[in-house]
C-alpha positions in Angstrom: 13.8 101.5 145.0 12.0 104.7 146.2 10.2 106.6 143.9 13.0 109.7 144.1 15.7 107.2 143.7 14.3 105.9 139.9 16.4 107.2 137.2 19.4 108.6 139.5 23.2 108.0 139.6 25.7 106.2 137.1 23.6 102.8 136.4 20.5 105.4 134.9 19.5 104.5 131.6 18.6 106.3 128.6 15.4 106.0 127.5 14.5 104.2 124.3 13.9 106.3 121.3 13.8 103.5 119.2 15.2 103.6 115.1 14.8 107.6 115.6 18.1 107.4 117.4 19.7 105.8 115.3 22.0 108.9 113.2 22.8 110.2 117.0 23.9 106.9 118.5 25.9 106.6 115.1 27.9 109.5 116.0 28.3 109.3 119.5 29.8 105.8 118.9 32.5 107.1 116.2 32.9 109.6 118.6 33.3 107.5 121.3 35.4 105.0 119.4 38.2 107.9 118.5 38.5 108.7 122.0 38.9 104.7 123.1 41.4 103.9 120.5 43.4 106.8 120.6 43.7 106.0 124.4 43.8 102.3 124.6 44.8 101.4 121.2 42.4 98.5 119.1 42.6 96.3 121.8 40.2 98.4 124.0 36.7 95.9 124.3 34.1 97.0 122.3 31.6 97.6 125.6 33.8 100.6 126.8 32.8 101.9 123.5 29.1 101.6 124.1 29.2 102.6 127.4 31.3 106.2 126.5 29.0 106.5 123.7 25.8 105.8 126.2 24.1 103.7 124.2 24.0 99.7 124.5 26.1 96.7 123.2 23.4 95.8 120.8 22.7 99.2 118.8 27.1 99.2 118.4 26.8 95.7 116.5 24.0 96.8 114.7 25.7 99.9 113.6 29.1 98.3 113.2 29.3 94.4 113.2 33.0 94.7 113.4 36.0 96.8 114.5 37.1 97.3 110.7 33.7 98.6 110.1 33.9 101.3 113.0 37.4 102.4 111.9 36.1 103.0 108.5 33.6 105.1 109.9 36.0 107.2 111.5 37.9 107.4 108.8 35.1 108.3 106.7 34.3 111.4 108.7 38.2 112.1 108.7 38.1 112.6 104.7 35.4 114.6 105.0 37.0 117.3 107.4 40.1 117.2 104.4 37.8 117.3 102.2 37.0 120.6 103.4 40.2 121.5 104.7 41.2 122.2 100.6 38.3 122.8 99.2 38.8 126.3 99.5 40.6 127.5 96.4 43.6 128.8 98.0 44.1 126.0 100.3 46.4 122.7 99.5 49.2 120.8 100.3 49.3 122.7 104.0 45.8 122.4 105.0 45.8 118.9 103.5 48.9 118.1 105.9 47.8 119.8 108.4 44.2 118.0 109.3 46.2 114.8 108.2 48.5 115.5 110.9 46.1 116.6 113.2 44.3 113.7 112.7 47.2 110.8 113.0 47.6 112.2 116.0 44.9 110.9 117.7 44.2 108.2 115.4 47.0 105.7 115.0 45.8 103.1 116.1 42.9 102.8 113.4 45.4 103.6 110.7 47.3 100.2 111.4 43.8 98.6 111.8 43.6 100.3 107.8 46.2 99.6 106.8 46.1 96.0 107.4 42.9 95.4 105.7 44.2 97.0 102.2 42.2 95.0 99.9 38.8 94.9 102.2 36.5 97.3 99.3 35.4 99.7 102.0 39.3 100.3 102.6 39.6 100.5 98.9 36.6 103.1 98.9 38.8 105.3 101.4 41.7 104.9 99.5 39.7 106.2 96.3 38.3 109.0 97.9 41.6 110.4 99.9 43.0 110.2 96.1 40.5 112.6 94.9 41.0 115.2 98.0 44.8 114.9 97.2 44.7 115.5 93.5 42.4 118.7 94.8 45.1 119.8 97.1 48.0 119.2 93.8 45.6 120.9 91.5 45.6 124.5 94.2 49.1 124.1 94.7 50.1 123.9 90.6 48.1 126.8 90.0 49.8 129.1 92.7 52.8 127.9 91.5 53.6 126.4 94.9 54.3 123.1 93.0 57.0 121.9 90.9 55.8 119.8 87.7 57.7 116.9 89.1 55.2 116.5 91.4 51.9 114.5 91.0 49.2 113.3 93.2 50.8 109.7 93.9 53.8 111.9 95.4 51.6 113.4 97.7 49.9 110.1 98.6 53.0 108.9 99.3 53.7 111.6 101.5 50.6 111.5 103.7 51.2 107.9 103.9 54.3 108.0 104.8 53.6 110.8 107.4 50.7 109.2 108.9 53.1 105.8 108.8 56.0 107.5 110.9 53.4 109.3 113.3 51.2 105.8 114.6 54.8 104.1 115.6 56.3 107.6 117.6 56.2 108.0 121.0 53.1 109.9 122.0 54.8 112.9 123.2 57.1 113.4 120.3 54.8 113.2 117.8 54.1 116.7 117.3 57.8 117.7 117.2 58.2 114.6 114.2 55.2 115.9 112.1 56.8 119.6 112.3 60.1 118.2 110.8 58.6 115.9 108.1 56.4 118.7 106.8 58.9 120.7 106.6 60.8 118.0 104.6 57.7 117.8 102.3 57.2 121.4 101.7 60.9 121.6 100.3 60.7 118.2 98.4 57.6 119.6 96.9 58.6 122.9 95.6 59.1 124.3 91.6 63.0 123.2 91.1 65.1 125.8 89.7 64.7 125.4 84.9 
């Protein structure tokens, strides 16, 4: 190989920054791993995630030994946008529904790969921590008096689950459409009932 040839065209290599990029190889490998899912489902091989991401087989493994692992990872960075989607204090039950729908969209397959791994603690961990966004959201909404009292945070658990449930197993192309109706369904199921 000539000397202008080194380091040119698709088969160049990045060069090794050793444990220093490790946090960036992290996140371009959940990164990469939304984007392979989303559009091959859990069956895609776990090299086409290393090679989107750009970094090699080994530092994926070493990252995340297993597919659950990366799906909890994307997860994880999933809580934390609805986490901040109603933390403001006039934000709730529609910004909650809103990332959640956003974010079924493009992530159905890893909620069946959740959702099938229930009693697996870093699933549990999930699960604890999405129940302490949602009793945020249900604590904005009773205090704008957009919620009835019949409502409680396991209802609105429900709901999301139920939501992100009937989004993974709808055609691509009508998912947006189906979110649209069942939020609508939710935000009248979740409204102060008449004394």
């Amino acid at each position: 190989m000539s000397e202008g040839q080194q380091g040119e065209g698709p088969k160049a290599r990045k060069p090794n920054l050793g444990p220093s990029a490790g946090p960036a190889n992290r996140r371009a490998l959940i990164a990469a791993a939304r984007e392979i899912f989303a559009a091959d489902g859990l069956a895609a091989p776990f090299s086409a995630i290393a090679k989107r991401a750009g970094v090699g087989q080994g530092s994926l493994y070493r990252h995340f030994p297993d597919r659950l692992s990366l799906a909890v990872a994307v997860f994880e960075e999933n809580l934390d946008e609805l986490d901040a989607a109603v933390a403001p204090p006039d934000a709730g039950l529609d910004a909650l529904l809103e990332r959640v729908i956003s974010q079924a969209l493009v992530s159905t397959a890893l909620i069946d790969l959740i959702t099938a791994n229930p009693h697996d603690p870093r699933v549990e961990r999930l699960g604890s921590r999405m129940r302490e966004i949602a009793a945020g959201a249900v604590e904005h909404e009773r205090v704008s008096g957009r919620f009835g009292e019949h409502v409680d945070v396991d209802d609105v658990l429900l709901a999301v689950s139920m939501l992100a449930g009937v989004l993974a197993r709808t055609e691509p192309d009508a998912r947006v459409a189906t979110a649209e109706r069942a939020w609508a369904l939710l935000q009248a199921a979740f409204v102060p009932r008449p004394g």
